[in-house]
C-alpha positions in Angstrom: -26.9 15.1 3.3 -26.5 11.8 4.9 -27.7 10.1 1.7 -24.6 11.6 -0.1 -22.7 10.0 2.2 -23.9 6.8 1.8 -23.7 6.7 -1.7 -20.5 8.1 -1.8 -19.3 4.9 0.4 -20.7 3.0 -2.3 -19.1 4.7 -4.9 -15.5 4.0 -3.2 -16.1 0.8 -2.5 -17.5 -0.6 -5.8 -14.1 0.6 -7.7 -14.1 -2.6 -9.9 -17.2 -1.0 -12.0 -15.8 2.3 -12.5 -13.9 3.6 -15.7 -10.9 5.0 -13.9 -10.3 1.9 -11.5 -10.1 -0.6 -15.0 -9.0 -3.7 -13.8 -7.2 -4.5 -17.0 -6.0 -1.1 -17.3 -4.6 -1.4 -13.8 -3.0 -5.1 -14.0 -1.5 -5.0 -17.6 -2.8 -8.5 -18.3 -5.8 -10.7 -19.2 -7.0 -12.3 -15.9 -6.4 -15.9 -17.9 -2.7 -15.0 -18.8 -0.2 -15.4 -16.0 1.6 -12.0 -15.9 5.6 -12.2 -17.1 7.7 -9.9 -14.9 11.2 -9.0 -16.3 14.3 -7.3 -15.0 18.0 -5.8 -15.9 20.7 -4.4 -14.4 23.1 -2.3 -16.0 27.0 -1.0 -14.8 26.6 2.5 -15.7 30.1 4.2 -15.9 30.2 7.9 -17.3 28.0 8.0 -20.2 27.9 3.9 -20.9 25.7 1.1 -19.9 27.2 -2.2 -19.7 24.5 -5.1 -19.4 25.6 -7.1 -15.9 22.3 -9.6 -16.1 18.8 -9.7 -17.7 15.8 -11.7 -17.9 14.2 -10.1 -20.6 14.2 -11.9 -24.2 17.8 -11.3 -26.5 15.9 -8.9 -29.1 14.3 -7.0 -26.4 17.6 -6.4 -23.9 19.1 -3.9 -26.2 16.0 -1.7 -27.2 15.1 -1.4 -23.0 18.9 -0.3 -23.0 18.2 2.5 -25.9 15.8 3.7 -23.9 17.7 3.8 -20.2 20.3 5.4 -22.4 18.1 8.1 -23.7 16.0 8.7 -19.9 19.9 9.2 -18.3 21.3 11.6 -21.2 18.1 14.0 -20.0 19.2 13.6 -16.8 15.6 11.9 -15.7 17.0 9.3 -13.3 17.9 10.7 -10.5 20.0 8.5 -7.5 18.2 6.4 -5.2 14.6 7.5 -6.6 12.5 5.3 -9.1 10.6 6.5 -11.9 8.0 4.4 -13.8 6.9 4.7 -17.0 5.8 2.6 -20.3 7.9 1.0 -22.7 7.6 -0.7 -26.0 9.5 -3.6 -26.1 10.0 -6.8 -28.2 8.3 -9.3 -25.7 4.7 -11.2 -25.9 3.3 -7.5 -24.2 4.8 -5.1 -26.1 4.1 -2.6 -24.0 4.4 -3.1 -20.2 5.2 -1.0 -16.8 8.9 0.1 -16.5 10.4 0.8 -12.8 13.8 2.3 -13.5 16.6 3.2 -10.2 19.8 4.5 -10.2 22.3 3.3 -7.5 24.9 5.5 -7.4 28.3 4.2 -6.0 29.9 5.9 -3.3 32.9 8.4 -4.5 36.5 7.2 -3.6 38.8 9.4 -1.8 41.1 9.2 -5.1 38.1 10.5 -7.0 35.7 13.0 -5.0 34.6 14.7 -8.4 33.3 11.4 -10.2 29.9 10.9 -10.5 27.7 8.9 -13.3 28.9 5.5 -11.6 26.9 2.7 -10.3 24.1 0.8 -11.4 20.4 1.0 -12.9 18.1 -2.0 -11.8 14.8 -1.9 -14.3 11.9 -3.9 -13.2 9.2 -5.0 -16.2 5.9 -6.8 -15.9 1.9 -5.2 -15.8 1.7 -1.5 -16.5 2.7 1.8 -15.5 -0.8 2.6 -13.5 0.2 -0.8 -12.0 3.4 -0.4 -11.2 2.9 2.8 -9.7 0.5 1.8 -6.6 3.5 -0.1 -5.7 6.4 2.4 -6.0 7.4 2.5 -2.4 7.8 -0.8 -1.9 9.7 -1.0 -5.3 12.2 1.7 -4.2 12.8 -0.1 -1.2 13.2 -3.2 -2.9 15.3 -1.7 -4.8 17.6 -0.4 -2.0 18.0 -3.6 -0.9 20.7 -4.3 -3.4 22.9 -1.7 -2.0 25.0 -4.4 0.1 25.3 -6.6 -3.0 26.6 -4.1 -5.2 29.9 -3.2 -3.8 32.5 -5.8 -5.2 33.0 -4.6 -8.6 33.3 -8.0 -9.9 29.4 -9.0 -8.9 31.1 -12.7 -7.9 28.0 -13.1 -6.0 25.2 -12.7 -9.3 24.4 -16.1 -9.3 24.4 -17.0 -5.6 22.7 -13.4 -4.8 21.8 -10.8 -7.0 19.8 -13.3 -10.1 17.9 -14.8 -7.1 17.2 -11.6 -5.3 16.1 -10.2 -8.8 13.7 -12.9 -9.9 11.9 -12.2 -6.6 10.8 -8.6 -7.2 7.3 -9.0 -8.5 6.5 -11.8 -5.4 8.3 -9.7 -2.7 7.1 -6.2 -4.2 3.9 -6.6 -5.3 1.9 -10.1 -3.9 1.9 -9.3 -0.4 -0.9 -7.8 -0.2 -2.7 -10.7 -2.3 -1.1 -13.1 -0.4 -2.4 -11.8 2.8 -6.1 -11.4 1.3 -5.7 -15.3 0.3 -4.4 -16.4 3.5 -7.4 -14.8 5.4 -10.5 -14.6 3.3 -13.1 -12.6 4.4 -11.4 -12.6 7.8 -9.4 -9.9 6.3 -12.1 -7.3 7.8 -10.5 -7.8 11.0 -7.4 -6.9 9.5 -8.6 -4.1 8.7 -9.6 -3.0 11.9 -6.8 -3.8 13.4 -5.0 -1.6 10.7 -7.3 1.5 11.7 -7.2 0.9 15.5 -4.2 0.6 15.6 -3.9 -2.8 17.1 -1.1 -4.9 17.2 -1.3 -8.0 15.2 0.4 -11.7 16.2 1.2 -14.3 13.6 1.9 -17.8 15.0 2.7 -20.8 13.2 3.9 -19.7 10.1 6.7 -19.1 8.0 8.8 -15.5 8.3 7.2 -14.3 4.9 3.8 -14.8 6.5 4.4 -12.9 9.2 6.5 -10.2 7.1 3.0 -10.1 4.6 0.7 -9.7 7.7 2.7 -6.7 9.1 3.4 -5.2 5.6 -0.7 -5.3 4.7 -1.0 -3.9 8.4 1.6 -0.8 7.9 -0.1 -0.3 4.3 -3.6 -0.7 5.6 -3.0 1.8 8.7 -3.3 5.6 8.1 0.3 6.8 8.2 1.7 8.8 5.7 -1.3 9.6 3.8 -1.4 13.1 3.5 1.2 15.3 4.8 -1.3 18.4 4.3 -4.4 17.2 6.0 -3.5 16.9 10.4 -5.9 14.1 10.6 -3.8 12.1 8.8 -1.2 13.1 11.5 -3.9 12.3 14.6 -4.3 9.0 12.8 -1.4 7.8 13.5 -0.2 8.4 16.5 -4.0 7.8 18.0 -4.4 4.8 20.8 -7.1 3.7 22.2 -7.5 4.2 25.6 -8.8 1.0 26.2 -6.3 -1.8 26.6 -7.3 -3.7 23.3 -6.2 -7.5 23.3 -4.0 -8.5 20.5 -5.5 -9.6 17.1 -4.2 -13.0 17.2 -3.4 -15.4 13.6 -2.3 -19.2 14.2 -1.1 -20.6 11.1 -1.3 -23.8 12.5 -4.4 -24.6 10.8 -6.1 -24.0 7.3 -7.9 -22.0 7.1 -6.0 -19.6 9.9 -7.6 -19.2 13.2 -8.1 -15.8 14.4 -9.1 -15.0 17.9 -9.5 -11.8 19.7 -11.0 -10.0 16.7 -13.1 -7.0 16.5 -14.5 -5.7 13.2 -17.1 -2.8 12.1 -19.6 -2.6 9.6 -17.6 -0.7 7.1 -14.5 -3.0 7.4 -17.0 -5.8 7.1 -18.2 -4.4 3.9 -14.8 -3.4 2.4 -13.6 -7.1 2.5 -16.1 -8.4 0.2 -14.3 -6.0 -2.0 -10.9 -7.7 -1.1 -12.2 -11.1 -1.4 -13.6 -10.7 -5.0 -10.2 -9.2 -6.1 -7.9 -11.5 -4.5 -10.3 -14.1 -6.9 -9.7 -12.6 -9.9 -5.9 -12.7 -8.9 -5.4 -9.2 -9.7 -2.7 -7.8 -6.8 -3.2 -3.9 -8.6 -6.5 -3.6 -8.7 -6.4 -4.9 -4.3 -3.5 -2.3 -3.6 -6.3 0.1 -5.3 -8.8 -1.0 -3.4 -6.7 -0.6 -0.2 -6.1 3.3 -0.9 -9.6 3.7 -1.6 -10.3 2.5 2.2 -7.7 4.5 3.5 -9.4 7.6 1.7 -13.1 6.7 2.9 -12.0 6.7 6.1 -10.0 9.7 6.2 -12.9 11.5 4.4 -15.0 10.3 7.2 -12.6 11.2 9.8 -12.6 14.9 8.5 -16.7 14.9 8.4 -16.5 13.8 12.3 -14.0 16.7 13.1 -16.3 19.1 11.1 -19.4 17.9 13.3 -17.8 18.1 16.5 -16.9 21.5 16.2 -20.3 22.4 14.8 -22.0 20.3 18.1 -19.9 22.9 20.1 -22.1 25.7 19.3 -25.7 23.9 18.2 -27.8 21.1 19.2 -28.6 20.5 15.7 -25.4 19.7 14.9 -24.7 17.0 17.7 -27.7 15.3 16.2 -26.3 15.3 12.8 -23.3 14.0 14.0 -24.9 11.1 15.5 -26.5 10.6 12.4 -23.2 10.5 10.7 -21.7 8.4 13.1 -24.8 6.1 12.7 -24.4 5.3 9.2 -20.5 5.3 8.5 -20.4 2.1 9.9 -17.0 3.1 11.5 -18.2 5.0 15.1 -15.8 3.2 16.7 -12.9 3.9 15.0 -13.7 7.2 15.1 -14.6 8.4 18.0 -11.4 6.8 19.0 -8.9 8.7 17.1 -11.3 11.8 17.8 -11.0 11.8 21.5 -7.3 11.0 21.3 -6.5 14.3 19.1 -8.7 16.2 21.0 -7.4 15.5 24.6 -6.8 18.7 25.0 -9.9 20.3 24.2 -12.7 19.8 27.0 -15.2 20.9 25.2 -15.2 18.7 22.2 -14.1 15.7 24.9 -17.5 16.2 26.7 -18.9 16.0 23.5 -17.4 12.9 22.5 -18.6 11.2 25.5 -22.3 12.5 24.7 -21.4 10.7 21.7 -20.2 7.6 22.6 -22.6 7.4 25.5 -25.9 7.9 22.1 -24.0 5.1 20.4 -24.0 2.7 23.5 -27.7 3.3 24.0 -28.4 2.6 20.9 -26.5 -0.8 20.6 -28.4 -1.7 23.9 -32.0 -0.9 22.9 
């Protein structure tokens, strides 16, 4: 049993070897080709698209219209919510990853029944796999343009909107590899931090440092990843009870210095898989990576909850669970989250302690 879950850790976190975790597939590019990221925006009034600003080649600009065309007529853009898919188009990739929004315009007083106004934003560049690891943080990219759009006359495209547009691929996408970059192997800490929900503190550094660090934190942590499973739910509203210090960055230096960190075995051996990524400068293939961690430990989270429950009624199974808690690599973690969603279960509390009390003895001898 626990050799199952040993291999299975292994399996997770060597992702870059398996079929369905391609890198190529994943990024849309050859590692020695810089990737080329497109966008559009289109005025879409009624039943017509009128081109506002694109950076996509002059042959390709009308086919990517055709096709925006076609996806509205059958009603598959819907307001405010992105949808990704592949096109063909007349650029050096042919075929690439296509996010697609509709911002809708708010309805005048004069005209309460008029809808099919506002604007599509398309984003182009890697592939629809790609594309798709990072569709929250597209939408909300996305939804930052709201403010920009109002004047009907778009005076502002070249002081606001081209510039803000340019930016989607480095704001939307490299975060994640810019934070892996930043910290190197370091990044298990990170991790931790993410899982224990630890507050992190950038100093020295620029606001997009400091944005990337808590972005890769939010996207690292356990919130929001399964609305089914009440784990997930624990996870995130967990604390220790401890009174952790702050995981502490100063940018002040190069390589960062990072001070007050704690770190596990399995973070520790999820950064080499970071680290080895971020060097083949592929940004999908670490956001992959990153929801294969979050899984693992959910997985493991739900094997802990099973035990517990078991230990209530058999000796057997409290020894298991030590076991288990042995070889995740991630006791600490957790036990943590374990004791905080069962605070109000006395039982499974004195358990935990008989837990936590095994581990401590066994860190001592």
């Amino acid at each position: 049993m626990f050799t199952s879950q040993t291999s299975s850790f292994q399996d997770s976190i060597d992702v870059e070897e398996r079929d369905d975790f391609d890198s190529e597939e994943i990024s849309g590019y050859n590692q020695k080709v810089q990737l080329n990221c497109y966008y559009a925006i289109y005025l879409y009034q009624g039943t017509s698209l009128t081109l506002v600003d694109s950076s996509l080649p002059m042959e390709a600009e009308p086919e990517l219209r055709t096709y925006i065309s076609r996806r509205l007529s059958k009603g598959a853009l819907l307001g405010g919510m992105g949808n990704i898919a592949t096109v063909e188009l007349s650029i050096p990739e042919q075929a690439v990853g296509c996010y697609c929004c509709l911002l809708e315009q708010e309805r005048s007083p004069e005209q309460p029944d008029a809808d099919g106004n506002g604007y599509v934003i398309c984003f182009l560049g890697g592939s629809e796999k790609g594309l798709n690891l990072y569709r929250l943080e597209l939408d909300k990219y996305v939804q930052g343009l709201q403010s920009s759009l109002q004047t009907p006359e778009l005076q502002n495209l070249e002081t606001e909107l081209r510039p803000y547009l340019s930016l989607w691929y480095e704001e939307s996408v490299m975060h994640i590899y810019r934070v892996v970059q930043l910290v190197q192997s370091n990044i298990s800490f990170l991790l931790h931090a993410a899982l224990s929900h630890s507050h992190v503190e950038v100093s020295n550094s620029d606001e997009r440092t400091k944005a990337d660090v808590s972005r890769f934190i939010k996207a690292a942590s356990l919130q929001g990843l399964s609305q089914q499973d009440t784990t997930a739910a624990s996870l995130c509203k967990a604390m220790s009870e401890d009174a952790h210090s702050d995981l502490m960055i100063d940018c002040s230096e190069s390589p960062p210095a990072l001070t007050n960190t704690t770190s596990n075995r399995f973070c520790d051996d999820w950064s080499q898989a970071f680290v080895n990524a971020a060097e083949r400068g592929n940004p999908f293939l670490l956001r992959q990576i990153l929801e294969n961690f979050k899984l693992k430990a959910i997985q493991d989270m739900n094997s802990l909850k099973r035990f517990v429950r078991q230990a209530e009624m058999s000796h057997y199974a409290l020894f298991r669970c030590c076991q288990f808690l042995q070889g995740c690599g991630n006791a600490d973690v957790l036990l943590q989250n374990a004791r905080s969603e069962h605070s109000d279960l006395p039982e499974a509390c004195r358990i935990i302690s008989v837990l936590e009390e095994f581990l401590r003895e066994q860190a001592q001898a």
